[in-house]
Backbone as CSV, one residue per row, in Angstrom:
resi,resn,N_x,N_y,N_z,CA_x,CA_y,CA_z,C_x,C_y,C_z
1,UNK,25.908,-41.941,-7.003,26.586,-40.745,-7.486,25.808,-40.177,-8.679
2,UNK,25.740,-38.983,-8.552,24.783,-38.258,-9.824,26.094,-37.850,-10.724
3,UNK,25.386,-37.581,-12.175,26.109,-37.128,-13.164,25.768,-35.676,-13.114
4,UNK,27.273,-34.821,-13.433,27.005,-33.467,-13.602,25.752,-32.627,-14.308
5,UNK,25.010,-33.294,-15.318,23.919,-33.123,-15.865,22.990,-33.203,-15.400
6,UNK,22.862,-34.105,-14.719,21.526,-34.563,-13.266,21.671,-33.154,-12.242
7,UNK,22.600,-32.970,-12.068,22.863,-32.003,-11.293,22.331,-30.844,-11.180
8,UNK,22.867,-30.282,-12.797,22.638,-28.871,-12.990,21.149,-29.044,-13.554
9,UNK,20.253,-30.038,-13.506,19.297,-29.926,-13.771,18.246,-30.303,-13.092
10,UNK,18.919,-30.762,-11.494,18.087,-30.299,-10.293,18.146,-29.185,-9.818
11,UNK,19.761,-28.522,-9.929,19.706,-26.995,-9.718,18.957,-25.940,-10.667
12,UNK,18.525,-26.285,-11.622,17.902,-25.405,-12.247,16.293,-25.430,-12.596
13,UNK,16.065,-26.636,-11.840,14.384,-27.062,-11.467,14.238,-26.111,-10.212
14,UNK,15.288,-26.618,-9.220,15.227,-25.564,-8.113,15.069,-23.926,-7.717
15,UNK,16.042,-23.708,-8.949,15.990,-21.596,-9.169,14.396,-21.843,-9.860
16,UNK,14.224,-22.452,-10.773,13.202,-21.774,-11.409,12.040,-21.636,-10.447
17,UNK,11.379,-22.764,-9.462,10.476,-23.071,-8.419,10.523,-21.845,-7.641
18,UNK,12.125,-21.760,-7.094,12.058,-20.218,-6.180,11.773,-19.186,-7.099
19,UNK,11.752,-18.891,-8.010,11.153,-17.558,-8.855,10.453,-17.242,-9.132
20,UNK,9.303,-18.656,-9.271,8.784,-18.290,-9.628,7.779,-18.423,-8.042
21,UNK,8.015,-18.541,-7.187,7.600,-18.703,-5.838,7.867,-17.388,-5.460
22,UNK,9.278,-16.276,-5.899,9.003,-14.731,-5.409,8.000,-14.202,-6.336
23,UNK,8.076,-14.284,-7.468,7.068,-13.890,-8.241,5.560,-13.962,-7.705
24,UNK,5.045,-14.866,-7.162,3.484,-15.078,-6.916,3.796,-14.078,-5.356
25,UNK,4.844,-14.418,-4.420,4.348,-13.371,-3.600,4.492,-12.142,-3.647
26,UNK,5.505,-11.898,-4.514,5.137,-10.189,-5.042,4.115,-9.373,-5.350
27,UNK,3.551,-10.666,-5.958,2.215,-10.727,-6.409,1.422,-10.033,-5.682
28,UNK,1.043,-11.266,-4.510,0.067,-11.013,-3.698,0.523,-9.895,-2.783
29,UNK,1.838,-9.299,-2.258,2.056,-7.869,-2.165,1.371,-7.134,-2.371
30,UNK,1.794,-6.431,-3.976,1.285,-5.814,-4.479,-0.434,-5.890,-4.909
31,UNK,-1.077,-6.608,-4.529,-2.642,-6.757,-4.711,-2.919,-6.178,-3.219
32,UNK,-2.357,-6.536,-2.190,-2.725,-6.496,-0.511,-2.573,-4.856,-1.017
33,UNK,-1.510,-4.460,-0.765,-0.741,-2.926,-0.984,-2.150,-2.227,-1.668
34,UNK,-3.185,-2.236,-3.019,-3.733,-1.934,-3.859,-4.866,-1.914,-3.510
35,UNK,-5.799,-2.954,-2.690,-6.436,-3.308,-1.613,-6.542,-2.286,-0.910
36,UNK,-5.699,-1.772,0.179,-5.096,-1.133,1.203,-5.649,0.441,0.539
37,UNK,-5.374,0.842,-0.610,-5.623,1.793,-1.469,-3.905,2.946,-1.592
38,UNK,-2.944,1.652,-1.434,-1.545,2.214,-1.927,-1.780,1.653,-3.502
39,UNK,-1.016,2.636,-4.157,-0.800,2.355,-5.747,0.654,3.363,-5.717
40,UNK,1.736,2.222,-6.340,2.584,2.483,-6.688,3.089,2.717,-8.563
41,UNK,3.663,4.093,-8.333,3.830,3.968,-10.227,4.951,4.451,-10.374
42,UNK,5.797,4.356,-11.398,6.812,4.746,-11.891,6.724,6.446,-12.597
43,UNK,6.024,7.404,-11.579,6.141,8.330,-12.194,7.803,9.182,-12.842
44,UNK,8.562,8.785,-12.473,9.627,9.048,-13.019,9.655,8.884,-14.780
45,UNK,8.954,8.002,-15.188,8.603,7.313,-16.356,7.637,7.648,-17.380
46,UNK,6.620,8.631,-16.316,5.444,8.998,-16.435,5.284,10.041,-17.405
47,UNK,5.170,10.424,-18.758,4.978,11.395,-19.133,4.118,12.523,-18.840
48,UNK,4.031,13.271,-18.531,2.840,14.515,-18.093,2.561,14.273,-16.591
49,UNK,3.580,13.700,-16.066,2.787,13.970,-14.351,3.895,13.498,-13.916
50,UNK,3.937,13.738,-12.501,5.154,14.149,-11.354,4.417,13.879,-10.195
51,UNK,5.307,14.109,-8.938,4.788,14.067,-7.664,5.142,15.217,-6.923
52,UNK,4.244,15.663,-5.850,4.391,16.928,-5.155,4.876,16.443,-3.962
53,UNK,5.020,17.202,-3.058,6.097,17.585,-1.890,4.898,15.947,-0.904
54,UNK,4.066,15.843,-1.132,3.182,15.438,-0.489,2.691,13.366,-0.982
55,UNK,3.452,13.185,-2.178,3.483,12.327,-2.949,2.923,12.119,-4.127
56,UNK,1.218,13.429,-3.754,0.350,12.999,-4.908,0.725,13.172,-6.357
57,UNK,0.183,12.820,-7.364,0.577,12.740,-8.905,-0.080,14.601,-8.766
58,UNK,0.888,15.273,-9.357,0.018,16.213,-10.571,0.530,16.316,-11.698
59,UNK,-0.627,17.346,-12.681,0.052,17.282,-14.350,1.400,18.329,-14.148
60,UNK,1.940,17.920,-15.328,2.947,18.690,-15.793,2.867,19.290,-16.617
61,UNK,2.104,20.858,-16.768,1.737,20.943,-18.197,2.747,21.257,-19.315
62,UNK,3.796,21.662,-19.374,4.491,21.368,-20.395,4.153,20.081,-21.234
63,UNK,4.131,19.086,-20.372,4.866,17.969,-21.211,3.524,17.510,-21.467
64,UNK,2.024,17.836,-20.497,0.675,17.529,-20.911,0.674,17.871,-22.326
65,UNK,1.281,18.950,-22.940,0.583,19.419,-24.231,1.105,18.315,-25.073
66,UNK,2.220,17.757,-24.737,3.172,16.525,-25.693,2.113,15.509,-25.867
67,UNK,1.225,14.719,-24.128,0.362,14.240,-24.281,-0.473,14.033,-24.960
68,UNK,-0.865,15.721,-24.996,-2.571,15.844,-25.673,-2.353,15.432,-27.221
69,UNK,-0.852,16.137,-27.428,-0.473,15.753,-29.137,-0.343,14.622,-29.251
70,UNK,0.205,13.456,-28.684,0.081,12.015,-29.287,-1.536,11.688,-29.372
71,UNK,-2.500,12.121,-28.233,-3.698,11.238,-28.140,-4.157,11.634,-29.764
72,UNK,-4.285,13.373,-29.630,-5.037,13.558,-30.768,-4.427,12.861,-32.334
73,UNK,-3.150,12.576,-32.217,-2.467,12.112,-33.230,-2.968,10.751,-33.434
74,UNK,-2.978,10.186,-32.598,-3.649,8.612,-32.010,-4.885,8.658,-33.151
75,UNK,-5.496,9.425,-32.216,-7.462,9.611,-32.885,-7.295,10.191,-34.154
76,UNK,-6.246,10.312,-34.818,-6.336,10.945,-36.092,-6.347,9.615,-37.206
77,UNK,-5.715,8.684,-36.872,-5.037,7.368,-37.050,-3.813,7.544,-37.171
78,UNK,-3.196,7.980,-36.954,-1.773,7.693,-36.419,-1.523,6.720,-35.281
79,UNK,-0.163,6.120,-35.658,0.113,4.646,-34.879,1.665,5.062,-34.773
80,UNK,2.542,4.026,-33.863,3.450,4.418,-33.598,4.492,4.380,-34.507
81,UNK,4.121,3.827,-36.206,5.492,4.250,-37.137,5.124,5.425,-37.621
């Protein structure tokens, strides 16, 4: 008979193994996918670019000019405080 502690600490040897077992094949997914010459991005997230009727990325220029102002702010030495 195992003790409840033995237990939850084969069950939790177990989750971690499977996670980290989806993790590596996500992995290799996403490398095959990239390979293939699919690239997936979170343009939703994306500042200055969007997707057209067709999928491809284009700029957004509104929000490009927001862009151009952090880089040059960047290269000015400005940092993010």
């Amino acid at each position: 008979m195992t003790t409840p502690a033995l237990t939850y600490e084969i069950l939790a040897a177990a989750a971690e193994e499977e996670s980290f077992s989806k993790s590596e094949n996500i992995k290799l997914g996403i490398r095959a996918s990239m390979k293939k010459g699919n690239l997936k991005l979170n343009y939703s997230q994306f500042l200055g670019y969007t997707k057209d009727i067709h999928g491809n990325l284009v700029i957004v220029p509104e929000e490009a000019k927001t862009v151009r102002l952090i880089f040059d702010l960047y290269l000015k030495g400005n940092g993010t405080r």
